[in-house]
N, C-alpha and C positions, 0 to 999 in steps of 0.2 A: 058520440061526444057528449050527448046532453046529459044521456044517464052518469056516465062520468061525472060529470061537473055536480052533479044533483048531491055527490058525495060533498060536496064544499061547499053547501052552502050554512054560511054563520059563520066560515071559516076565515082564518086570514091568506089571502093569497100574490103571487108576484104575476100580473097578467104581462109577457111579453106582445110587442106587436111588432108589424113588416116594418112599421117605421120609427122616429126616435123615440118615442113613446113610452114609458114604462109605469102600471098605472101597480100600486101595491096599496091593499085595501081588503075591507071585511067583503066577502062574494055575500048580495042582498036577494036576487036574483036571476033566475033563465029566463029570458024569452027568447022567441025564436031566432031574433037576428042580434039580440043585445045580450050585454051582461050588465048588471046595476050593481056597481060597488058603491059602499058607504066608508066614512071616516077615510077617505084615501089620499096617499101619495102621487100625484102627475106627476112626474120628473121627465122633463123633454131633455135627453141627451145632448141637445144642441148647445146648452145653457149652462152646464157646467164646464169645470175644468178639463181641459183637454187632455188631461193624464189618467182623469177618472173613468174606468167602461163600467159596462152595464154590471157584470158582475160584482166589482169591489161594490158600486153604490146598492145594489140590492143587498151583500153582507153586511152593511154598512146598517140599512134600514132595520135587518135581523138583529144585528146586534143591538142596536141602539133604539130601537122603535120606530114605528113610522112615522114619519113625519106630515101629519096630514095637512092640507090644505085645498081641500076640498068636504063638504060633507058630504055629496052621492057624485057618481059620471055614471053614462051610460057609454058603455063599451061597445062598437059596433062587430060580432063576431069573427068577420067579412075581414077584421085587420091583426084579429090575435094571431100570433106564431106561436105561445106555449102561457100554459098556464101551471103554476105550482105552486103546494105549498108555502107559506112564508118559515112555515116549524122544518120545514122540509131540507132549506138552505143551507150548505155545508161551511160554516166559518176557518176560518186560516188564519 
């Protein structure tokens, strides 16, 4: 997984996690149990609109930019479910 990742970093990418979580953000980053994103978007699912899922607001951020509000997080590995591209995002 690490060499993977190794490919994206300076990248922009959409880290998913097990829980409401969704962090979209430049990859700064590997250590062994973290990821350090910089300029990035937290978005707790719990907090928006109830019509919105994960996917419209991730296209939402592709198209529109990310909306940072954060300048670094550290990412604990231990909670990512998928990590991908932000270029990568398929718009509708």
């Amino acid at each position: 997984m690490r060499e993977d990742l190794e490919n994206l970093v300076g990248r922009e990418i959409v880290v998913d996690t097990d829980g409401p979580l969704i962090y979209i953000g430049t990859l700064n980053r590997i250590g062994r149990r973290i990821l350090l994103l910089e300029n990035v978007d937290v978005h707790d699912m719990r907090d928006g609109q109830p019509t919105t899922t994960r996917e419209v607001y991730i296209m939402q951020s592709r198209k529109h930019g990310i909306q940072v509000n954060r300048d670094s997080v550290i990412v604990p590995l231990d909670r990512v479910a998928s990590v991908s591209l932000l270029s990568e995002i398929k718009l509708f």
